[in-house]
C-alpha positions in Angstrom: 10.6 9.8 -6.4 7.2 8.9 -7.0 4.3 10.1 -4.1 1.0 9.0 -3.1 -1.7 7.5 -0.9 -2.9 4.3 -0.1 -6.3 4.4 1.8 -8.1 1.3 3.4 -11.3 2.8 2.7 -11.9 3.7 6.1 -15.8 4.6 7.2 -15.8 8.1 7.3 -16.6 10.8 10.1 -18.4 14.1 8.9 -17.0 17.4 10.3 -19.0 17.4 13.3 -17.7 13.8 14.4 -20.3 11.8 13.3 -19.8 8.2 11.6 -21.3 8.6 7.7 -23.0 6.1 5.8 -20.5 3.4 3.8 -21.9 4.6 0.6 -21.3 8.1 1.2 -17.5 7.4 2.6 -17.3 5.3 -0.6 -17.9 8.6 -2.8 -15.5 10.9 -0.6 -13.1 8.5 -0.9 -13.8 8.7 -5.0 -13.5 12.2 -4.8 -10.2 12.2 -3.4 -8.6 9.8 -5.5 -10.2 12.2 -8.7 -8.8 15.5 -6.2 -5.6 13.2 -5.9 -5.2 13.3 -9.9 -5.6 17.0 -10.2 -3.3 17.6 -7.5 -0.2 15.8 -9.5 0.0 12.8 -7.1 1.6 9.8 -8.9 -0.2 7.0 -7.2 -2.9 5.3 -4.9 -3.4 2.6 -3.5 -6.6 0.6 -1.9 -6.0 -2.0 0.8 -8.2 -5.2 1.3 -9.5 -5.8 4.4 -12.4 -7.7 5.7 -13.5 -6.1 8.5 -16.4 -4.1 9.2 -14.3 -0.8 10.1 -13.0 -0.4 6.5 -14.9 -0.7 2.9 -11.7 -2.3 0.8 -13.0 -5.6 0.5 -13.3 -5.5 -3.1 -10.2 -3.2 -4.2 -10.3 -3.6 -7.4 -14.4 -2.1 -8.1 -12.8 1.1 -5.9 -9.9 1.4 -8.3 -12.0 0.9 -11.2 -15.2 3.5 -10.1 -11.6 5.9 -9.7 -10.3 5.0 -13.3 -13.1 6.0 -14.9 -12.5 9.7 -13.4 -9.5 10.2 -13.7 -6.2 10.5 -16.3 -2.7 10.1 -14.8 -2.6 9.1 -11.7 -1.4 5.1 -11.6 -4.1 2.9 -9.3 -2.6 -0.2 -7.3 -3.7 -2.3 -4.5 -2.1 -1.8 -1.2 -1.8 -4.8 -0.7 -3.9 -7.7 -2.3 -3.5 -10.4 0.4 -2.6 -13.0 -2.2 -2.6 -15.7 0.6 -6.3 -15.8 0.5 -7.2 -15.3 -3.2 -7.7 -17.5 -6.2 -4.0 -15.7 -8.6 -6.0 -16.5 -12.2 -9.1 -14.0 -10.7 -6.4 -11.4 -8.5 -4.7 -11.4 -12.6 -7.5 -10.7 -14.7 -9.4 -8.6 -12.5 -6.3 -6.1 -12.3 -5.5 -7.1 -16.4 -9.3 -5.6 -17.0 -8.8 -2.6 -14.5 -5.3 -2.3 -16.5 -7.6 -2.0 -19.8 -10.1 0.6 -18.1 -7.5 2.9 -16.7 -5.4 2.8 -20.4 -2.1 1.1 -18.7 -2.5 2.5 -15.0 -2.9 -0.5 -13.1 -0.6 -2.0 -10.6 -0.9 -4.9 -7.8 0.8 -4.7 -4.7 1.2 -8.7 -3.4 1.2 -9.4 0.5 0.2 -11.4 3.1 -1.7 -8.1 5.1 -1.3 -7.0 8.4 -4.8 -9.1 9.5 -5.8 -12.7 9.0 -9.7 -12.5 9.0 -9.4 -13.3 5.2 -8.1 -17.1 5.8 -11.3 -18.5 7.5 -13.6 -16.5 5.7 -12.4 -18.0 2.5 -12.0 -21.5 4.1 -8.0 -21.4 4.1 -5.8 -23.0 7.0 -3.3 -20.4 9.1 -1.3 -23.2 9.4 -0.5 -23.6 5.7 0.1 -19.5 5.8 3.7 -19.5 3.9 3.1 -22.5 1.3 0.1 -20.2 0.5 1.6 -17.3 -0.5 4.6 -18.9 -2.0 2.4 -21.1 -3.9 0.2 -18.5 -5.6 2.7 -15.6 -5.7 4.4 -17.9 -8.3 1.3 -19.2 -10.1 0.5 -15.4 -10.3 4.1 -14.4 -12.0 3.2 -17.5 -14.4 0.0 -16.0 -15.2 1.6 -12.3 -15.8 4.1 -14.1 -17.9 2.4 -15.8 -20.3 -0.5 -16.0 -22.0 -1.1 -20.3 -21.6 -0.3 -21.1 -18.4 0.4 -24.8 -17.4 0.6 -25.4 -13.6 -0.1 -27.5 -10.6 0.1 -26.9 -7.1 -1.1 -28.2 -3.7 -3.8 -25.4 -2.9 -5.6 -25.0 -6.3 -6.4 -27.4 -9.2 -3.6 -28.0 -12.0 -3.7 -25.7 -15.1 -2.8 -27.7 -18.5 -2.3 -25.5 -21.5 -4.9 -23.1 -20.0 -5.4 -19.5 -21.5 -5.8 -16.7 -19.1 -7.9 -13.8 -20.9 -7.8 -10.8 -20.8 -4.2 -9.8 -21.4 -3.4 -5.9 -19.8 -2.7 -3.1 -21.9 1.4 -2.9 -20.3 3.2 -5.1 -21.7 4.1 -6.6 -18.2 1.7 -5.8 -15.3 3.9 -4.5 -12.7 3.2 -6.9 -9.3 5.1 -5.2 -6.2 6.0 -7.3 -3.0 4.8 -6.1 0.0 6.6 -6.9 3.2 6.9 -6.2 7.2 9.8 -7.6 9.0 10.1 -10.8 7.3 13.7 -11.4 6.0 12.9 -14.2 3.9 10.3 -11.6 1.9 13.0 -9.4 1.5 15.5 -12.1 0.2 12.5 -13.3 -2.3 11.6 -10.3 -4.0 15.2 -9.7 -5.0 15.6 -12.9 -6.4 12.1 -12.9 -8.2 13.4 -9.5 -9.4 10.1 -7.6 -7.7 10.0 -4.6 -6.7 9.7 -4.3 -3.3 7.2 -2.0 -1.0 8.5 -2.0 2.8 5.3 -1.1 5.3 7.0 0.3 8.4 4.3 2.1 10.3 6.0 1.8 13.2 9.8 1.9 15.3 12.5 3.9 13.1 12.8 3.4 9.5 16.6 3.4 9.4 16.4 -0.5 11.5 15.0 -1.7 8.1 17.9 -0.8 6.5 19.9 -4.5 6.5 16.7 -5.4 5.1 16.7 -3.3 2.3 20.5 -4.3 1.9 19.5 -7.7 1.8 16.7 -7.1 -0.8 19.0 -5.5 -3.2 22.2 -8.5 -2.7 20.0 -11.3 -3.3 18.7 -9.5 -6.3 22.0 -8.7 -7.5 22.9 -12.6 -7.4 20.1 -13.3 -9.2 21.0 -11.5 -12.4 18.5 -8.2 -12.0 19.7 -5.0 -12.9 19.8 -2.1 -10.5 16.9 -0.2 -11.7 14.6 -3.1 -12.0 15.4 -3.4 -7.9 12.5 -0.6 -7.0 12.1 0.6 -3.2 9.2 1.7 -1.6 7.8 3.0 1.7 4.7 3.0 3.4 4.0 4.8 6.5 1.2 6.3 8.9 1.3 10.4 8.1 -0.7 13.0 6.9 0.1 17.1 6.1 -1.5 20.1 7.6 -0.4 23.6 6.7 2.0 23.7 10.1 3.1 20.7 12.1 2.0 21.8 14.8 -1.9 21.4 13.4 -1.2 18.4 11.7 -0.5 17.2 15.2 -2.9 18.4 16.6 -5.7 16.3 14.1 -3.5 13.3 13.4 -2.8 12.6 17.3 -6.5 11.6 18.7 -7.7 9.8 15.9 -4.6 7.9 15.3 -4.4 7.0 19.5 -8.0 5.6 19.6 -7.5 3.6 16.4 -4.3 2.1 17.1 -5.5 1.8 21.1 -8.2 -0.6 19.9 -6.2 -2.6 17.3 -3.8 -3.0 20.4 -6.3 -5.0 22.4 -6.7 -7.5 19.4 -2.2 -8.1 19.8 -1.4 -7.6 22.8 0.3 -3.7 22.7 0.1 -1.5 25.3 -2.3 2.0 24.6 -0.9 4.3 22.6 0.7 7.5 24.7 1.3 11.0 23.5 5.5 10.1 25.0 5.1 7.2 22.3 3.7 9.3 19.5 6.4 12.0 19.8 8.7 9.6 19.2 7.3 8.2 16.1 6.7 11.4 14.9 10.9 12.7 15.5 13.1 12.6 13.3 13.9 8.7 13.4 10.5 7.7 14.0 8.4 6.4 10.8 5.4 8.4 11.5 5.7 11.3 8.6 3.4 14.2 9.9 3.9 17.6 9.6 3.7 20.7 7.7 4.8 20.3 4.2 8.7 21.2 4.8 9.1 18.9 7.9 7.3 16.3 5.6 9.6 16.9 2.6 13.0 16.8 5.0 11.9 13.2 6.5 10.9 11.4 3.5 14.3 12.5 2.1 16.0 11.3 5.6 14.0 7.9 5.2 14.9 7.8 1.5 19.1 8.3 2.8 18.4 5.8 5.5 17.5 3.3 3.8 19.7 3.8 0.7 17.5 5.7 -1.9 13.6 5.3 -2.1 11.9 5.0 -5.4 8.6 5.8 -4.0 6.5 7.0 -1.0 2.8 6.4 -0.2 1.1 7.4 3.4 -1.5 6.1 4.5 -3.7 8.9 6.1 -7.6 7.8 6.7 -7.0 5.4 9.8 -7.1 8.3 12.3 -10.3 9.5 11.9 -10.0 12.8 9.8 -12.5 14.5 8.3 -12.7 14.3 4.5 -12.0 18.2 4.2 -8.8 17.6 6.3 -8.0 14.8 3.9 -8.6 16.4 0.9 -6.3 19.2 2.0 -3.7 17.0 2.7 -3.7 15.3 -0.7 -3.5 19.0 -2.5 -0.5 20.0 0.1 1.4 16.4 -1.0 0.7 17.1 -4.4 1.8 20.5 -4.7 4.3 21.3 -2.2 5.5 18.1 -0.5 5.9 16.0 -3.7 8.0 19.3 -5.5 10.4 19.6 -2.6 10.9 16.3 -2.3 11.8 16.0 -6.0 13.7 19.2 -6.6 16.0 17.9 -3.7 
């Protein structure tokens, strides 16, 4: 099973509590994608967001500033929020990271979990499904083939059009990301995708007929088991027991997801409701590097074998040495046990 990180670039707190400049949370976060490489992690991932909170607006320059200092580790976005992006840009930008990183590149496709990207690029929430379906296959066309001829209801007709530059892989590898959606889940198995489930909340095991469905409608399609990828992403982060990853997970993670409540309606986060995601059927993974090991292996078994794991660590306010320690325990002791298992 592959492991790794995907970050949203959040602004970053120094060790005493205070907020940092952007530029200087851009380098740490740098740093630990280089630290990430060393320490035998297999992938990471930037989000895009467009909000003042996090610096990921413009993945792909992260990804690429990380390319250039590093050797192994494969780079993806986490997601790209398609929905709100021009496909013949989202291809060559990632094709031209692909060439800078020597065949490391990968895009993760989704709609995101926030919608400040539609009017800031002028797009209708209304037309939110025709979007993505409309682009997501212009984008596949793109990957595909080298002249692209196309029309659409969102984006002026291709005719004969080459798309330069062309990646170093062969085929650059476009994941699906999805949330609850059925329908998502039923497309990416017929497209063939492989499929990136973000459960960051409930129990991991209720995605299951999900994943079930995923794999069926692939399997009527014609794809072959092993082209049918799984992956998960999930809130979690490793300390050296679980009882101090705890400890420096919990307040961070209560105030951030305490205010993001406020914007949709939840209640404030409790300890009673952290505890539970943080048991053994909840999708929180945080621990000490055993107790991280055992759930990713029960969430791998719940939902019928995993092909890769990510977490998503800097949205609860952790100090950059706290994170850089957590990406050297994932890389050298959760990621073994996992894998020896």
């Amino acid at each position: 099973m592959e492991i790794g990180i995907d970050s949203f670039a959040a602004v970053g707190s120094s060790d005493t509590g205070e907020t940092i400049s952007n530029t200087e949370s851009l380098n740490r976060l740098i740093d630990r994608m280089e630290h990430a490489d060393r320490s035998g992690l297999d992938i990471f991932g930037i989000g895009e967001h467009h909000r003042r909170e996090f610096l990921d607006a413009a993945p792909t320059l992260i990804l690429a500033a990380a390319a250039a200092r590093t050797k192994r580790i494969r780079l993806t976005s986490a997601v790209t929020v398609l929905s709100s992006a021009d496909p013949v840009r989202v291809f060559q930008n990632f094709a031209t990271l692909d060439l800078i990183s020597q065949g490391r590149a990968e895009i993760v496709v989704g709609r995101g979990s926030f919608v400040d990207a539609f009017p800031l690029f002028g797009f209708n929430l209304d037309d939110y499904d025709e979007l993505f379906t409309e682009k997501l296959g212009l984008l596949l066309n793109i990957r595909d083939n080298e002249t692209v001829t196309w029309s659409g209801k969102f984006r002026p007709a291709l005719r004969n059009q080459p798309v330069f530059p062309r990646p170093q892989q062969q085929q650059l590898p476009i994941w699906l990301g999805v949330g609850g959606t059925p329908q998502s889940f039923a497309r990416a198995g017929t497209l063939g995708l492989p499929l990136m489930v973000a459960v960051i909340g409930g129990e991991t095991h209720r995605f299951r007929p999900l994943v079930d469905l995923y794999r069926e409608a692939g399997k009527k399609a014609g794809h072959s088991p092993e082209k049918l990828k799984v992956g998960l992403h999930s809130l979690g982060y490793v300390s050296d027991t679980t009882e101090q990853a705890i400890e420096e997970f919990y307040p961070g993670y209560a105030e951030a997801f305490t205010r993001i409540g406020k914007e949709r309606g939840w209640p404030p986060v409790t300890r009673q409701h952290f505890d539970a995601q943080t048991g053994p059927l909840g999708a929180i993974v945080v621990g000490g590097p055993e107790d991280v090991a055992a759930k990713i292996l029960r969430h791998s078994e719940a939902l019928g074998g995993i092909d890769r794991f990510t977490f998503q660590m800097d949205s609860a306010g952790l100090t950059h040495q706290q994170l850089m320690h957590a990406i050297e325990l994932v890389g050298t002791k959760v990621s073994p046990m996992v894998n020896v298992a």
